[in-house]
ZAMARGU-4260 file (C-alpha; in steps of 0.2 Angstrom, whole numbers, plus 5000, padded with zeros to 4 digits):
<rodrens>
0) 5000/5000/5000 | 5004/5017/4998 | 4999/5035/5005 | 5002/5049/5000 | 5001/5061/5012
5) 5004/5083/5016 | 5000/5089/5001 | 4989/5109/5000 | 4972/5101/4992 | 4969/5089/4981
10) 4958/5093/4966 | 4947/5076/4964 | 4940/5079/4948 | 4921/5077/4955 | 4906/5089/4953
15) 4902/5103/4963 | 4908/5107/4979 | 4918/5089/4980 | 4929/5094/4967 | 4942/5100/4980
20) 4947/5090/4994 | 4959/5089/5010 | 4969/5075/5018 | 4978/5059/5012 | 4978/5049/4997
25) 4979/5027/5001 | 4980/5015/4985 | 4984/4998/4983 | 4985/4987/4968 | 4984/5000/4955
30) 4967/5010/4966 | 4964/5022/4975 | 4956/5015/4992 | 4952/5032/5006 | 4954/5049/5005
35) 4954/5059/5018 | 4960/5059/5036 | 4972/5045/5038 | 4984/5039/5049 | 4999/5029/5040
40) 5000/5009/5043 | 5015/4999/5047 | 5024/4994/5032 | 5014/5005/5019 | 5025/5018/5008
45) 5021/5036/5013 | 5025/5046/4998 | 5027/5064/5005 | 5016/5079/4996 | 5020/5093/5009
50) 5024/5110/4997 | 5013/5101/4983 | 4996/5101/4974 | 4987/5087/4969 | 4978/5083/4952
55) 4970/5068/4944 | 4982/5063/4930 | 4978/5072/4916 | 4973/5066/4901 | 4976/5075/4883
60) 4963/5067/4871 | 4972/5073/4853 | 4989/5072/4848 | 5003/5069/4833 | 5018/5063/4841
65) 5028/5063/4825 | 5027/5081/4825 | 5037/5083/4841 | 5052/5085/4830 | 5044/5098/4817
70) 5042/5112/4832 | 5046/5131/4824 | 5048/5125/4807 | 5050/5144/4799 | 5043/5144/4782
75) 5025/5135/4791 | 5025/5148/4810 | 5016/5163/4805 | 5005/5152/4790 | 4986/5149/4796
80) 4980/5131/4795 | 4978/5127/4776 | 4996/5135/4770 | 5004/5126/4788 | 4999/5109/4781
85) 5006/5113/4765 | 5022/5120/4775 | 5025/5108/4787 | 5018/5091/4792 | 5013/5087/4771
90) 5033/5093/4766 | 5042/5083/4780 | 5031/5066/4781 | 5039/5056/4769 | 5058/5059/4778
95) 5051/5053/4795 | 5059/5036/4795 | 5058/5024/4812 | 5073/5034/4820 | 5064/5050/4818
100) 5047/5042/4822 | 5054/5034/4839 | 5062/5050/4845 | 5047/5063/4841 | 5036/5049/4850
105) 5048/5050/4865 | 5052/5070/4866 | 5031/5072/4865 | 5026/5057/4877 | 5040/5065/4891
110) 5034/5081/4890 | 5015/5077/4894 | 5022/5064/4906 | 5031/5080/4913 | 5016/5090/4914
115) 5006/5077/4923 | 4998/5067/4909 | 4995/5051/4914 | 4986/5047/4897 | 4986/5052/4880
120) 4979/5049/4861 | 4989/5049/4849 | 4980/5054/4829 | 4993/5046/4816 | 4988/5046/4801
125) 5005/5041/4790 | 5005/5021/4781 | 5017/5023/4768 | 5018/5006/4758 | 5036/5010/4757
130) 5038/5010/4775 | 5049/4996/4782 | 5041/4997/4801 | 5024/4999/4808 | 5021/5015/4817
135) 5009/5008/4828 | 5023/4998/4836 | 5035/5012/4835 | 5023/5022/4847 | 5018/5009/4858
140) 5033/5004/4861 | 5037/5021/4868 | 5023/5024/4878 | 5024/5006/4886 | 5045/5012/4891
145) 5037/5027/4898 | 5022/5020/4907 | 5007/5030/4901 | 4992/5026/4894 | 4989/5025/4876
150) 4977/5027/4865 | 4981/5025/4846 | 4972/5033/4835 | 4974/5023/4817 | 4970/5038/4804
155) 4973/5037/4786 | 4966/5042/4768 | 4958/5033/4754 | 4959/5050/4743 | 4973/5063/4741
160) 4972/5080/4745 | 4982/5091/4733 | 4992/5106/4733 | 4995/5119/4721 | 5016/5115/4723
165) 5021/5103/4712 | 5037/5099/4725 | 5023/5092/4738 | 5022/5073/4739 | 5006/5068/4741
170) 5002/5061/4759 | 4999/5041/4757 | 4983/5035/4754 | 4976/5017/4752 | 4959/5007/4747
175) 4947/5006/4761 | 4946/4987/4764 | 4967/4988/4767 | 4964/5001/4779 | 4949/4991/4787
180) 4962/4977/4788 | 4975/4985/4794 | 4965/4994/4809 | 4956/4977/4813 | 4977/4970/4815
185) 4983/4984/4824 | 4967/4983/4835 | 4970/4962/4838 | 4989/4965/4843 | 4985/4981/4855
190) 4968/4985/4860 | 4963/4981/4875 | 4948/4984/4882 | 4948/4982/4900 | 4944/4998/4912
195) 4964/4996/4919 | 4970/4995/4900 | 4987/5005/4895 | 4983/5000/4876 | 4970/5005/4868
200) 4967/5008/4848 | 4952/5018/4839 | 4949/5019/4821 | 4953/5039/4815 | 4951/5045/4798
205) 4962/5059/4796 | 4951/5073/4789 | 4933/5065/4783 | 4929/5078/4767 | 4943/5078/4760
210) 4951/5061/4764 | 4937/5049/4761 | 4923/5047/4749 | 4906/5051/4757 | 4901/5034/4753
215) 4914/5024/4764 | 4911/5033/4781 | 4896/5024/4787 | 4908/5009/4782 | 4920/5015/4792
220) 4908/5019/4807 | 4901/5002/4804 | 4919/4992/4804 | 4925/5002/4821 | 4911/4998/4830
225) 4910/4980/4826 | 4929/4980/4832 | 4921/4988/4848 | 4936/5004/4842 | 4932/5023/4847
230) 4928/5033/4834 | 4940/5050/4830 | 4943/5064/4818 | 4946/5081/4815 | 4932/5093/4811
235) 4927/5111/4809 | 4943/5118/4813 | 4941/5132/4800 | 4930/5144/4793 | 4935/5136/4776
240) 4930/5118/4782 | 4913/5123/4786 | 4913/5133/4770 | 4918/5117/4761 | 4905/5106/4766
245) 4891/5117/4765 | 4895/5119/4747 | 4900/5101/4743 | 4885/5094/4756 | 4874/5108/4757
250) 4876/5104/4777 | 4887/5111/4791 | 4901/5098/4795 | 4893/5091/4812 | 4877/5089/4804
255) 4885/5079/4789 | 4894/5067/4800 | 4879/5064/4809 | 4871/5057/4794 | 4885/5046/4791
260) 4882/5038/4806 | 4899/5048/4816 | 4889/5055/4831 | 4888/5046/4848 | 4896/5042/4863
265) 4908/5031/4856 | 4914/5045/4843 | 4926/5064/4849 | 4931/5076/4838 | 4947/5088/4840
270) 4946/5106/4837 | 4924/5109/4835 | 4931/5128/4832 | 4915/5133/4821 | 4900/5127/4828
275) 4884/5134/4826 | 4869/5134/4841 | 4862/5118/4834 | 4878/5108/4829 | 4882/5112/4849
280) 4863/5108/4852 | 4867/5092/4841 | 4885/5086/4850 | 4876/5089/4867 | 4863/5077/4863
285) 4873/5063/4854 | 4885/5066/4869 | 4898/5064/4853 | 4915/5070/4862 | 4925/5085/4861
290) 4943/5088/4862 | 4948/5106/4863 | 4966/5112/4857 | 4965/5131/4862 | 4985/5133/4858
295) 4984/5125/4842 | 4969/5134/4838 | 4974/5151/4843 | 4993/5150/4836 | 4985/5147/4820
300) 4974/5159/4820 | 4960/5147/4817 | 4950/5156/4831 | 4943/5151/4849 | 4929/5135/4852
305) 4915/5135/4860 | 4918/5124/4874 | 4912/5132/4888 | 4892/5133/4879 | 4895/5114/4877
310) 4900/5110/4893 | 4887/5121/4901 | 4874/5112/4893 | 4882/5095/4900 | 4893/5089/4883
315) 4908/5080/4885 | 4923/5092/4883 | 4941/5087/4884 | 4960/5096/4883 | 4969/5091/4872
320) 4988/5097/4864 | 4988/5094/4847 | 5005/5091/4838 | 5019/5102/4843 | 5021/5105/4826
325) 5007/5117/4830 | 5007/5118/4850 | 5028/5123/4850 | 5024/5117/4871 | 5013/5102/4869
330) 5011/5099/4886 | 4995/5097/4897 | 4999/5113/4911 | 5002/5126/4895 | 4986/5118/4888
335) 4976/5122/4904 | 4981/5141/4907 | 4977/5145/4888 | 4962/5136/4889 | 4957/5148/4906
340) 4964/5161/4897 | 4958/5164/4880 | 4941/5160/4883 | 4940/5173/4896 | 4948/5186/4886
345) 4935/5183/4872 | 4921/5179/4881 | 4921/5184/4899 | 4929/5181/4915 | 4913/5169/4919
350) 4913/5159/4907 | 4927/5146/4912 | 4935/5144/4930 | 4950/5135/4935 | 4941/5120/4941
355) 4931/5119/4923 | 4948/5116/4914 | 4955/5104/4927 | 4940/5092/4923 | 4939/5093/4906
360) 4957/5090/4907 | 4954/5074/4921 | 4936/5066/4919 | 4932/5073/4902 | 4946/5065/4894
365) 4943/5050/4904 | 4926/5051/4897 | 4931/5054/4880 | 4943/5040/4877 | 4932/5027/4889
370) 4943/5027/4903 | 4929/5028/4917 | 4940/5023/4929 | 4953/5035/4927 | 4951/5056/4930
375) 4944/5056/4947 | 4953/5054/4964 | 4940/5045/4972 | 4939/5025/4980 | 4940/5013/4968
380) 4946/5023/4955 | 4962/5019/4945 | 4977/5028/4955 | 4981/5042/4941 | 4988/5054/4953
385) 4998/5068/4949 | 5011/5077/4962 | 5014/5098/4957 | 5027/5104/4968 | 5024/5124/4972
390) 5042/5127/4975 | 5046/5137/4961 | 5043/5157/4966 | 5031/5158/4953 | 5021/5148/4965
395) 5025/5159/4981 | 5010/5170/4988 | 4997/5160/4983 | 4981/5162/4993 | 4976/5147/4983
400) 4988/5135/4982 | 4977/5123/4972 | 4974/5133/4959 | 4994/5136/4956 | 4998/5122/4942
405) 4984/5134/4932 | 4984/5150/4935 | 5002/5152/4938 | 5008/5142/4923 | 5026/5141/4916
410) 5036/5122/4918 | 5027/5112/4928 | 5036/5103/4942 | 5029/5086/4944 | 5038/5080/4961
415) 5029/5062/4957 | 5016/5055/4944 | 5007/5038/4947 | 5000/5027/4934 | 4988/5015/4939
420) 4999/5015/4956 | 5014/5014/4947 | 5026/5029/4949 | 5031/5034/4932 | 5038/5053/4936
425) 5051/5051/4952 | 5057/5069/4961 | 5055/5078/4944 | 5062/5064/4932 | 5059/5047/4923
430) 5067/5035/4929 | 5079/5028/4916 | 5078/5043/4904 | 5093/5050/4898 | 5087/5070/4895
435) 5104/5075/4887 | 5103/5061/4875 | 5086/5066/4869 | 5092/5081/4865 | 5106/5074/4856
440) 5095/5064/4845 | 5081/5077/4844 | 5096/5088/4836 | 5103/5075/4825 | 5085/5072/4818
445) 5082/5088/4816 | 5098/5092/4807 | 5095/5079/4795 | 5075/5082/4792 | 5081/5100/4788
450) 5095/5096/4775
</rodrens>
């Protein structure tokens, strides 16, 4: 057994007024057991929180690790979402080989891990039939090193998008049954679906107008949820994407999806930037998931969700932050204070509170991804705990301690982070990572991408 015990509060994740909490945190076998006033028992571990704030571990529901190594590329950092594409991820993807794949998949999953992210889903959308490895077993094999939960979102295209650059190669694409095929093998070696699972897979076409036909979503919807697979995509992220549709589909995007079978609680979305009252109305009622990227979003200028209406009206809103290539600090604390900060700027002060973003960032994710068991501190709950030490002065004078990790901001200090009872962040590090040579490599991968 262990307790954790001393720390300032303890943010549990729960509605209302038991969102905060006091005392000691007990776990054994993986869950949490009491929390509360409790007095230490012989031979049980005593983890000691005094100087520290306690959060559920977070959890960042969309993500492109391979993009953790194509951070500040200069012809793409001032370009808005369309030109970026163009600049970045659709120029580089064809050089990202196994070596560059494994190190962006490290440097992203350490710095959510650092951050307090105890889960994360990855969106990878490249399968090159020239490829000589399997990206799915690049990644997992990371995250399993690391010791968070994964989520692995299978993407993929059946139909090109073009450019008008004839030096772009055209991201891979393949026939609908291979992709099938390959999602249903990449689900039978890694997703498991138990409620303590690190593994998980769900089947995520990359951009749905542009890279499927029509026609094969409800048999993509259809094939996921036989495999018993979460559903995930991008949508709405820009003006231009609403403009697309309801000139292509006479329909708004969320709408369209609906009809194609892509609306429930098995199904999130990232991004949701443009909705209208009734695609709001309409995710609310599906209870279809959101994940919110409010860096991503605002670096490029693509504008500012409407997150707080759908939580207000009980949706199912979740952080998440995006591929660096995008979110130049993908990490879980950053995501947090833009998210309480940007929406307050735009749409006033009341709108989003510090404890709003700390569960969409906990039990929205969990409920997004199908982690019940994970985002609350709570008995019987999974024992995702994450340890913020306030030692840093931009902690000091804090009337508040709790709220520090997200109003104050800046680099996190994770003194410990437990998943499923296992410590994975130790004093401020991982156990077993060599920081320097990340860099070294994240350097030399860089050097060579960039030649």
């Amino acid at each position: 057994m262990t307790l954790i015990i001393g720390a300032e509060g303890i943010f549990t994740g729960l509605p209302g007024a038991a969102m905060r909490a006091t005392g000691a945190i007990r776990f054994a076998d993986g869950r949490i057991t009491e929390v509360g006033a409790l007095t230490p028992q012989p031979g049980e571990e005593i983890i000691d929180a005094s100087g520290c704030v306690v959060y559920p571990g977070l959890i960042s529901t969309h993500h492109h690790l391979f993009q953790s190594i194509l951070k500040g590329v200069r012809g793409g950092i001032d370009l808005p979402l369309f030109g970026w594409l163009r600049a970045v991820p659709y120029t580089f993807w064809h050089k990202i080989d196994e070596e560059a794949l494994r190190t962006a998949a490290r440097i992203g999953l350490v710095e959510l891990l650092l951050s307090g992210t105890s889960t994360a889903a990855d969106h990878h959308y490249m399968f090159a039939e020239s490829y000589r490895f399997d990206p799915a077993d690049v990644i997992f094999d990371v995250a399993e090193e690391l010791g968070l939960r994964l989520v692995f979102c299978r993407g993929g295209a059946t139909k090109a998008r073009s450019f008008d650059t004839p030096e772009i190669i055209p991201m891979p694409t393949e026939p609908l049954d291979r992709m099938i095929k390959s999602v249903e093998s990449c689900a039978q070696r890694y997703h498991d679906p138990s409620p303590d699972s690190r593994r998980r897979v769900a089947f995520a076409t990359t951009t749905p107008p542009w890279a499927v036909e029509a026609a094969e979503l409800k048999v993509i919807a259809a094939a996921a949820r036989r495999m018993g697979l979460r559903i995930h995509s991008h949508l709405s992220e820009t003006k231009d994407y609403v403009e697309f549709c309801l000139a292509t589909y006479g329909k708004r995007p969320l709408a369209w999806m609906a009809d194609h079978d892509w609306v429930g609680p098995d199904v999130w979305f990232a991004h949701l930037v443009h909705l209208d009252d009734d695609e709001v109305r309409l995710l609310v009622e599906t209870q279809t998931g959101f994940a919110h990227c409010p860096q991503s979003n605002c670096r490029l200028g693509s504008g500012i969700a409407p997150a707080e209406k759908v939580a207000a009206l009980g949706g199912t809103v979740s952080l998440a932050v995006d591929g660096a290539a995008s979110n130049e600090s993908a990490d879980m604390i950053s995501e947090m204070h833009s998210a309480w900060h940007t929406h307050r700027a735009a749409k006033g002060a009341e709108v989003v509170s510090v404890e709003d973003v700390v569960r969409w960032a906990s039990v929205g994710g969990a409920r997004v991804l199908g982690f019940p068991d994970t985002g609350t501190i709570a008995p019987g709950k999974l024992a995702d705990i994450a340890i913020f030490d306030l030692s840093n002065p931009r902690y000091f004078g804090l009337h508040d301690p709790l709220v520090g990790p997200v109003t104050s901001a800046g680099a996190a200090h994770v003194r410990h982070l437990f998943v499923g009872g296992r410590k994975v962040v130790d004093n401020g590090a991982l156990p077993g990572l060599d920081l320097a040579r990340l860099r070294h490599d994240a350097a030399r991968v860089v050097a060579r991408l960039a030649a």
